[in-house]
C-alpha positions in Angstrom: 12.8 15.4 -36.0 11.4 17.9 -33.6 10.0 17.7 -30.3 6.8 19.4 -28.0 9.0 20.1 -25.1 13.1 20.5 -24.8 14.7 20.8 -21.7 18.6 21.5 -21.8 19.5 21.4 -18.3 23.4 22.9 -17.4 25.1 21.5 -14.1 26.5 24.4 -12.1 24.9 27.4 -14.5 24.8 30.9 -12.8 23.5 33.8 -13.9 26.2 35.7 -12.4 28.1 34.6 -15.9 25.6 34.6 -18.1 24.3 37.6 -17.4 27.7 40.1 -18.2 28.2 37.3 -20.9 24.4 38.0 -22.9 24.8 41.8 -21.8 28.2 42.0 -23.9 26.2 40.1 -26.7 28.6 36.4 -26.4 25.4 34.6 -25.8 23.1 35.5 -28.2 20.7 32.7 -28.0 20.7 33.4 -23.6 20.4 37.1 -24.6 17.6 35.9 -26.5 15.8 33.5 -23.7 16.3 36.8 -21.3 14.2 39.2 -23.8 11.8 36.7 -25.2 10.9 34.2 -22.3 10.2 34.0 -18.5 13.2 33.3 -15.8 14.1 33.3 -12.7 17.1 32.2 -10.3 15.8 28.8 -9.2 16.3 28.1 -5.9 17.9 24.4 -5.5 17.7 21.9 -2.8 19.7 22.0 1.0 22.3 21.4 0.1 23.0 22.6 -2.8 24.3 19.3 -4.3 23.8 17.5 -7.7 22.6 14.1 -5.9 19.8 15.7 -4.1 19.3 18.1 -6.5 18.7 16.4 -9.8 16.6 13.8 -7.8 14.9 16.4 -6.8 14.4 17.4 -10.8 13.3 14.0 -11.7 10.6 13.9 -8.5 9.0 17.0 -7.7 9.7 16.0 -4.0 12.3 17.2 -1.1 14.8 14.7 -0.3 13.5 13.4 2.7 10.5 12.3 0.2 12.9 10.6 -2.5 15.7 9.7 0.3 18.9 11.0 -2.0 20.9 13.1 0.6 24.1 12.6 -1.0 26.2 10.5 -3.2 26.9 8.2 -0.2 24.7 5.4 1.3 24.7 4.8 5.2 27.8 3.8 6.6 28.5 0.0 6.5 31.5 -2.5 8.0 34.2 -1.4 10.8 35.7 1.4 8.7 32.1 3.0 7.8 32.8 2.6 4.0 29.9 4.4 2.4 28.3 2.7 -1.1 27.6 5.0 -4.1 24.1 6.3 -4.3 22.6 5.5 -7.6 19.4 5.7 -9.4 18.3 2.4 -7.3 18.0 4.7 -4.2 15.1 6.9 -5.5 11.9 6.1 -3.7 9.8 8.6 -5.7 8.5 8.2 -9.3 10.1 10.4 -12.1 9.0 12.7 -14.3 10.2 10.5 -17.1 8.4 7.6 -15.6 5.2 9.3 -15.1 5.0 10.8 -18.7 5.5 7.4 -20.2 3.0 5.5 -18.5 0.4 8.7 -19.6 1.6 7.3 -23.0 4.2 10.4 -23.5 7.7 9.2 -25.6 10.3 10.7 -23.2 14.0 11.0 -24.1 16.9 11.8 -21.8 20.3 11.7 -22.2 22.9 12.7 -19.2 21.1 13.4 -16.8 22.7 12.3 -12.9 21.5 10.4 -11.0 19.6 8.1 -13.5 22.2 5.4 -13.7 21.5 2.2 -13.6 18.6 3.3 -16.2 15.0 2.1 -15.3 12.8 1.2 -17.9 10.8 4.2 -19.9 8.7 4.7 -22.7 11.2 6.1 -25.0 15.1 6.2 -24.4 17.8 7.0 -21.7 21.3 7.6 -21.6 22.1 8.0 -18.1 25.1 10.8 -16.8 27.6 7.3 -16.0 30.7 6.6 -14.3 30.4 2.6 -14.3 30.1 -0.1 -17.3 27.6 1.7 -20.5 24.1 1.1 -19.7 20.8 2.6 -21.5 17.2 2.0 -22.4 16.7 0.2 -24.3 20.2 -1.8 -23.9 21.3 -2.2 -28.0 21.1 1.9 -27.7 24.4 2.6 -25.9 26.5 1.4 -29.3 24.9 2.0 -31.9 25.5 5.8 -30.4 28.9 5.6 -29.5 29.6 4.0 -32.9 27.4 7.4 -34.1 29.1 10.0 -32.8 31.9 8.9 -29.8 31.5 8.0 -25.8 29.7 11.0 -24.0 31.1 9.8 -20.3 33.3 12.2 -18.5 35.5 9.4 -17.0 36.6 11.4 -14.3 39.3 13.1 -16.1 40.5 16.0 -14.1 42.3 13.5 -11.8 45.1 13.4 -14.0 45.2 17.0 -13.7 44.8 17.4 -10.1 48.8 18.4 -9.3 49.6 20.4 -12.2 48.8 24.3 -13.1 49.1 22.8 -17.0 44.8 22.3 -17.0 45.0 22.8 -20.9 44.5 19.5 -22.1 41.7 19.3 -19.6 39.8 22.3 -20.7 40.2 20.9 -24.1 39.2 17.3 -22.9 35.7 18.8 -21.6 35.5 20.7 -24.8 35.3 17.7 -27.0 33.2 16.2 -24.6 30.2 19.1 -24.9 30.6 18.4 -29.0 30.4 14.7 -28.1 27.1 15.4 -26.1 25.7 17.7 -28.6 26.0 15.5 -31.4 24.1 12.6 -29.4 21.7 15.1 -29.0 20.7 15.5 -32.1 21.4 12.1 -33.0 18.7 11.0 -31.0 16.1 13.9 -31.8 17.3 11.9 -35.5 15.4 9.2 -34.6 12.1 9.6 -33.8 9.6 12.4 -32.5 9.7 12.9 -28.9 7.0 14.4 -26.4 9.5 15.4 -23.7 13.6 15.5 -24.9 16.1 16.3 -21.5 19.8 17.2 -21.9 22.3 17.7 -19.5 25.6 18.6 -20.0 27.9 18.9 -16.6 31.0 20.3 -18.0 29.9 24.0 -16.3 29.9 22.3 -12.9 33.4 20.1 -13.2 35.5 22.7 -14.9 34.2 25.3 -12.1 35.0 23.2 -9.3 38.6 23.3 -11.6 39.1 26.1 -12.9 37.3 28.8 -11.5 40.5 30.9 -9.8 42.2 31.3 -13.4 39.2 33.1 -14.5 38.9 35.1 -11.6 41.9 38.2 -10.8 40.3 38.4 -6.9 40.5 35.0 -5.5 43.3 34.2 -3.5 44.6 31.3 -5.5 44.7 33.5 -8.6 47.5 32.3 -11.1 47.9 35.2 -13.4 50.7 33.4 -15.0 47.9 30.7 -16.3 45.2 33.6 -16.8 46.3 33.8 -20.6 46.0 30.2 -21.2 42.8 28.8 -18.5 41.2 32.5 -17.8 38.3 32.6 -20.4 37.8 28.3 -20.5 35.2 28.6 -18.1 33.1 31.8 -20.5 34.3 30.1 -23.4 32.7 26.6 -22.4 29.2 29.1 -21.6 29.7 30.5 -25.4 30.1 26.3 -26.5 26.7 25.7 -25.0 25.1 29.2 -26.3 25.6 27.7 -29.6 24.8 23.9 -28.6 21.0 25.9 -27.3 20.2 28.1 -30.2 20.7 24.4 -32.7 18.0 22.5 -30.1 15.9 25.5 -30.1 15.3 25.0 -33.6 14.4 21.4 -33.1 11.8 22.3 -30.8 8.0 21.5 -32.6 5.7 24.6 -33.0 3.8 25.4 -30.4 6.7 23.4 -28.4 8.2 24.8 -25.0 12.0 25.3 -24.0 12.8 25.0 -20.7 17.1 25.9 -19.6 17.7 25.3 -15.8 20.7 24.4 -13.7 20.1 22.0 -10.8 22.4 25.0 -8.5 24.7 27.7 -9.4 28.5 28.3 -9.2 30.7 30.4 -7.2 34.2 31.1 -6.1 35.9 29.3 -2.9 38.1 30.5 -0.8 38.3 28.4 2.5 37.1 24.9 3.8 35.7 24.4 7.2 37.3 21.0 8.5 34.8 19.7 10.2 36.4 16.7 11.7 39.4 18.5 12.6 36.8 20.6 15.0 35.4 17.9 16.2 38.7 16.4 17.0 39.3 19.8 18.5 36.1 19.1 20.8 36.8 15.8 22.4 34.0 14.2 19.8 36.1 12.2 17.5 39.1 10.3 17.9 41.4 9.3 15.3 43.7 5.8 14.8 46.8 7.1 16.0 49.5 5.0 13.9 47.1 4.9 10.7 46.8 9.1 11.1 50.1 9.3 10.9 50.8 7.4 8.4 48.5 8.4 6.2 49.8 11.9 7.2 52.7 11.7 4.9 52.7 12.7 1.7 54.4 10.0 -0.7 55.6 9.4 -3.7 53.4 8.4 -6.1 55.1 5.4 -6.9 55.1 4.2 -2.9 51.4 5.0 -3.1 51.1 2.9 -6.1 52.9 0.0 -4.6 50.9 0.2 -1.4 47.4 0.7 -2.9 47.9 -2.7 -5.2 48.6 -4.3 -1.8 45.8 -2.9 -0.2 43.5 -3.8 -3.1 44.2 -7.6 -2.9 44.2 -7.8 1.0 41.3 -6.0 2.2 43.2 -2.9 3.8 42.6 0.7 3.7 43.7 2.1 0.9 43.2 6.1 -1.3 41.0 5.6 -4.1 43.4 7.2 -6.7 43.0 5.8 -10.5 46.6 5.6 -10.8 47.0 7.0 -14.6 49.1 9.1 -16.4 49.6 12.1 -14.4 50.1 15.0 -16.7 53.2 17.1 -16.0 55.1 19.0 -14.4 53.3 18.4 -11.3 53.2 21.9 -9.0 55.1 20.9 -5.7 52.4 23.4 -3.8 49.3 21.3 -5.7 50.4 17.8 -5.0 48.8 16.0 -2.1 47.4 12.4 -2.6 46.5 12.6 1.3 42.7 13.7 0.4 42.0 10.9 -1.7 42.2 9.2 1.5 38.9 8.6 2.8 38.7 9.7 6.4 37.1 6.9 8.0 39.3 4.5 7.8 41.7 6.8 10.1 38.8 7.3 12.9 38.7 5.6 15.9 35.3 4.4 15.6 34.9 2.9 19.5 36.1 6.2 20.6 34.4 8.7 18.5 30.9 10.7 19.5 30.3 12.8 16.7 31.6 12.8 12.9 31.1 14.5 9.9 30.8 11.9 6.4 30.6 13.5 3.1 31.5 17.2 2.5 27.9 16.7 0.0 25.7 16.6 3.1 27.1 19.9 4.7 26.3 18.3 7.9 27.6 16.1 11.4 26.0 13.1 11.9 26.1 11.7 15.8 27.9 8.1 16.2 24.6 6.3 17.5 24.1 2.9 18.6 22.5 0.7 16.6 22.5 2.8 13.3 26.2 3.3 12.8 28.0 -0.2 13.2 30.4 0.9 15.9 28.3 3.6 17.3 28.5 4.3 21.3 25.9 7.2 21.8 22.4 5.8 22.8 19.2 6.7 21.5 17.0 9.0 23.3 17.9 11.4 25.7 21.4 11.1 25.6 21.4 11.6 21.6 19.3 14.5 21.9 21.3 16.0 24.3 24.4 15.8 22.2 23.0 17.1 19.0 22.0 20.6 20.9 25.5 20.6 22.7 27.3 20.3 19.3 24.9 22.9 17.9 25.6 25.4 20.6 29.2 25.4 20.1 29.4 25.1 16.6 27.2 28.1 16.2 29.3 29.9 18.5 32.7 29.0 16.8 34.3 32.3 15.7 35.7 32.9 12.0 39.3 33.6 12.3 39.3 36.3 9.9 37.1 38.6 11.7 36.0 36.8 15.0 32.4 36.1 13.9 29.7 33.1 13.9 31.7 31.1 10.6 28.2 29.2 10.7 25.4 31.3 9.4 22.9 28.2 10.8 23.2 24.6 12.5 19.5 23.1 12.4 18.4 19.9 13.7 17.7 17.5 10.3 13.5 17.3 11.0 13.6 21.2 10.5 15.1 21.1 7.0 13.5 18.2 5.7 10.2 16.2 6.6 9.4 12.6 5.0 9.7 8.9 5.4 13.8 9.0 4.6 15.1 11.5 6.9 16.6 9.0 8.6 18.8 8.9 5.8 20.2 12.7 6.5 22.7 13.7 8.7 21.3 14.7 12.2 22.6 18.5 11.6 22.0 20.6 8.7 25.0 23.4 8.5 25.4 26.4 6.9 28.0 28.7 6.3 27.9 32.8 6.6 30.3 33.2 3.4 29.7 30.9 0.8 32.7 31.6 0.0 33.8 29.0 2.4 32.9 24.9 2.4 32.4 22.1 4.7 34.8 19.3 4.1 35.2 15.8 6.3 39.2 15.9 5.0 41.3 15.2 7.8 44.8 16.8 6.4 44.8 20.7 7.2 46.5 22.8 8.7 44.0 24.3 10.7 40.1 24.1 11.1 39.6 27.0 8.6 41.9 27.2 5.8 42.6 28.3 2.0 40.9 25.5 -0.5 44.2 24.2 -2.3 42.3 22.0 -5.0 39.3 23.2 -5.8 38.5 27.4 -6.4 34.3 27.1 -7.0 31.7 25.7 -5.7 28.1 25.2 -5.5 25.7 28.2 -4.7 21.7 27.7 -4.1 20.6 29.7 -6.8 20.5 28.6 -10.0 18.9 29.1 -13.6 15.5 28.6 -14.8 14.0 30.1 -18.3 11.0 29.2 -20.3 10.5 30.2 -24.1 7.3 29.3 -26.6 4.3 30.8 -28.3 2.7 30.1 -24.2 5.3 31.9 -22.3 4.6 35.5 -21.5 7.6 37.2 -22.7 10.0 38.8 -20.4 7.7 37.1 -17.3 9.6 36.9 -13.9 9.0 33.6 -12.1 8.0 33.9 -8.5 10.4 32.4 -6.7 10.9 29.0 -8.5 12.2 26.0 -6.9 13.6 23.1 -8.3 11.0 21.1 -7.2 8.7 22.8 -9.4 10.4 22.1 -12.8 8.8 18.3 -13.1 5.0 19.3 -12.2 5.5 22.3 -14.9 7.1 20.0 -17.6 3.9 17.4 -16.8 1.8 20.3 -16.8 3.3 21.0 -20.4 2.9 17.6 -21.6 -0.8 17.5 -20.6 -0.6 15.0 -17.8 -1.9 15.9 -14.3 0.2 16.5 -11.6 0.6 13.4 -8.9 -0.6 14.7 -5.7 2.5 13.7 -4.0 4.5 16.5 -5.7 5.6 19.2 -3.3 6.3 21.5 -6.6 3.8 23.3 -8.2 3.1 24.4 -11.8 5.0 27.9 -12.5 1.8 29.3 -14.1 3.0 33.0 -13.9 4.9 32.0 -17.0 2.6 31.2 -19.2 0.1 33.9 -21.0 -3.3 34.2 -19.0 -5.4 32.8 -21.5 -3.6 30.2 -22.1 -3.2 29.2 -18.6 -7.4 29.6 -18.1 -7.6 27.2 -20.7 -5.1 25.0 -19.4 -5.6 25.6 -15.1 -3.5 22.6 -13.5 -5.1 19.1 -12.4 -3.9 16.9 -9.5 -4.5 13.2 -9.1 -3.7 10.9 -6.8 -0.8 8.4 -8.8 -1.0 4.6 -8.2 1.9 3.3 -10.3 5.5 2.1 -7.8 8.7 3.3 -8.5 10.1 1.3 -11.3 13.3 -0.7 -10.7 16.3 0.0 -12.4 18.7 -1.9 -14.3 20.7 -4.4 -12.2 24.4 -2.7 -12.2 26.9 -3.5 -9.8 30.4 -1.7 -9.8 33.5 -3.9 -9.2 36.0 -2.9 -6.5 38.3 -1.1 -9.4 35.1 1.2 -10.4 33.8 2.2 -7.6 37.4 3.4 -6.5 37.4 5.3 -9.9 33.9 7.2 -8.6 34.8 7.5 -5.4 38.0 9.2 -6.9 36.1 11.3 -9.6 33.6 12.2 -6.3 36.9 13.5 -4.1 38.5 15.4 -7.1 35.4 17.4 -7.1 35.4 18.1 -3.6 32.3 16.1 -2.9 33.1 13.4 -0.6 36.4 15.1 0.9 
């Protein structure tokens, strides 16, 4: 069946690929979007992070109005663990939610940050690491018996220490074909107003496998460039193909939206973080557990230690302990990062700290927010927020002696809402984005060469709109991805809720259409609807806090 409005939504999509890619005619159905359609870059949230970003999707709202700053809750017990963020933690309505209470049939499949699922008028098959949940619940297998599991079960841990990524390229492969067919498997079986997609293989096998593709970055492997140098454009050429087949699913008079919640680039360095603040006199580590932990062990000692640690409480890496595929590459393998970095701080003694590399920013030890924190509220917290500031700004890069920070603001000037509370109390960013915050503790120095991952996140990423509506070959002004759900609404005839900080990209659509269609706002009564009740056991959440570090996330 077909539907009014598909939205295919690819984690991590640039433009700085698709556009050489389309030029040279390997992306026809992009090549098309770009000729027939309007586009833009889409400028994504601050950070540029999937947590806040796809929330931000969903919402039409900033994070400090939907209170997702991460994929880590506040810190909690002596060793600051930090619980997964989830669905539950939205405080805004959705897009999906709105639609179906305006008596729209919504369906969404992959999408982060939508597990647990909440209840919808229509189906959802939320992007999952934990046990299969969907709306409604019978859905989950009788489309797995369909057409196979679409979860991406964190498997590039197994790769982690090898150059060998083959069988993970060819793992994520299968998984896009998996996705596509429950696609269209669902688009089988019923009309739809609104259909989302997201696939998130561009985003995990960038964070991977960006420096085989890439003869300038310093990690190059031109020994592996025959083998892993075209996955990456290959897996863009999959998901030309996967577009073009929903395209022609779409109803007439139907719009097609593609976006990307950020874009992609190549790393070079991480900023340590901690390790400068160590550097400073701010934070203190556990002296024995440091160096302990500093060691790099055999897998089988760290397999022995973590089953200890798992039954009696103590701190312990959250590695899934599977398989490892071989030969492992002495210069890759380095379990130390799995490590989560507060457990080896000395809380009592520690000022200022930084928690998730997801937040790019330092949070301030404070008394009676953190549970061991020692700075007090007022003036003495103000003070040390503008202290840090100064000197961070002032830190030199050691490659050519200037500011390595490009900004360091205070969180109420990046965001504004009821949850900033929830943010870190400095916002950083970096001049190269070349270069990443991290929290890891185990560097050789403050600013060094990334050793696991080779790409990362950039701000802009990729919006295009396509229909009998759209004014063909249109630029957006500017667009934002808070934007995308008040369009989409706009598209499905509902008014926009007043509480959106988006607005409708009207510049896209022809001028006659768009008189006869000008936007409404309303003020929206309904409450953010709960989701499913979905608690992860001690094993799972170790596999997501694994799957988060892998990635770089949470280092």
């Amino acid at each position: 069946m077909q539907s009014e409005v598909i939205v295919v939504g690819l984690d991590g999509a640039t433009f700085d690929l698709i556009g050489p890619l389309a030029e040279r005619g390997e992306l026809p159905n992009f090549a098309r979007l770009l000729a027939e359609g309007a586009w833009a870059p889409l400028s994504s949230t601050v950070p540029p992070v999937s947590p806040q970003a796809w929330s931000s999707f969903l919402t039409g709202v900033h994070p400090g109005q939907h209170g997702v700053f991460g994929f880590l809750g506040q810190p909690e017990g002596r060793y600051y663990r930090r619980p997964i963020r989830s669905a539950r933690d939205m405080q805004a309505p959705t897009l999906l939610q709105i639609a179906g209470e305006a008596g729209r049939r919504v369906a969404a499949l992959g999408i982060p940050m939508t597990y647990p699922p909440a209840p919808v008028n229509g189906v959802l098959v939320p992007e999952q690491q934990g046990p299969p949940l969907s709306t409604p619940p019978a859905l989950w297998q009788e489309m797995v018996a369909a057409v196979g599991d679409p979860r991406d079960q964190a498997t590039h841990i197994r790769y982690a220490f090898t150059e060998d990524k083959r069988g993970y390229v060819a793992r994520q492969r299968e998984l896009i074909d998996v996705q596509r067919r429950a696609a269209h498997w669902l688009l089988d079986r019923e009309r739809y107003d609104l259909f989302i997609v997201v696939w998130t293989a561009l985003d995990r096998m960038g964070h991977f496998l960006w420096r085989y593709g890439d003869p300038t970055h310093p990690a190059h492997r031109p020994e592996w460039a025959a083998a892993l140098g075209s996955a990456l454009e290959d897996a863009y050429r999959q998901l030309d193909a996967a577009l073009g087949e929903l395209w022609e699913r779409l109803a007439p008079g139907g719009t097609l939206m593609v976006m990307s919640d950020h874009g992609f680039g190549p790393l070079h360095r991480r900023f340590h973080a901690n390790l400068w603040l160590r550097e400073h006199g701010l934070l203190a580590l556990r002296p024995l557990a440091f160096r302990l932990a500093s060691v790099r062990y055999p897998m089988p000692v760290l397999r022995g230690w973590n089953a200890f640690a798992r039954r009696t409480g103590l701190p312990h890496a959250a590695i899934p302990f599977e398989n490892w595929q071989k030969p492992i590459a002495r210069h890759l393998y380095d379990p130390r990062p799995f490590i989560s970095s507060s457990m080896l701080i000395d809380w009592p003694r520690t000022r200022v700290y930084s928690g998730a590399a997801d937040e790019h920013g330092i949070r301030i030890n404070l008394r009676g927010r953190e549970p061991l924190g020692i700075v007090s509220p007022g003036a003495e917290y103000e003070r040390l927020r503008r202290q840090v500031q100064e000197e961070l700004l002032a830190f030199p890069d050691p490659r050519d002696g200037q500011p390595l920070l490009r900004a360091v603001r205070l969180r109420e000037e990046v965001y504004s809402g009821p949850y900033i509370e929830r943010a870190p109390d400095l916002v950083i960013e970096m001049r190269e984005p070349t270069c990443a915050p991290t929290s890891e503790l185990f560097a050789p120095a403050i600013v060094h060469q990334s050793v696991r991952g080779s790409g990362t996140h950039r701000s802009e990423g990729i919006c295009l709109l396509a229909g009998p509506h759209v004014l063909p070959g249109a630029r957006l002004a500017q667009p934002a991805i808070v934007d995308l759900a008040p369009t989409l609404l706009h598209l499905l005839g509902v008014p926009t809720p007043a509480a959106m900080e988006g607005r409708v990209l009207h510049e896209a659509f022809e001028p006659d259409w768009w008189a006869a269609h000008p936007e409404t706002r309303v003020s929206y009564a309904g409450e953010v609807e709960p989701s499913a009740e979905a608690g992860l056991t001690r094993e799972e959440a170790a596999r997501v806090e694994a799957h988060l570090r892998g990635l770089g996330y949470i280092g």
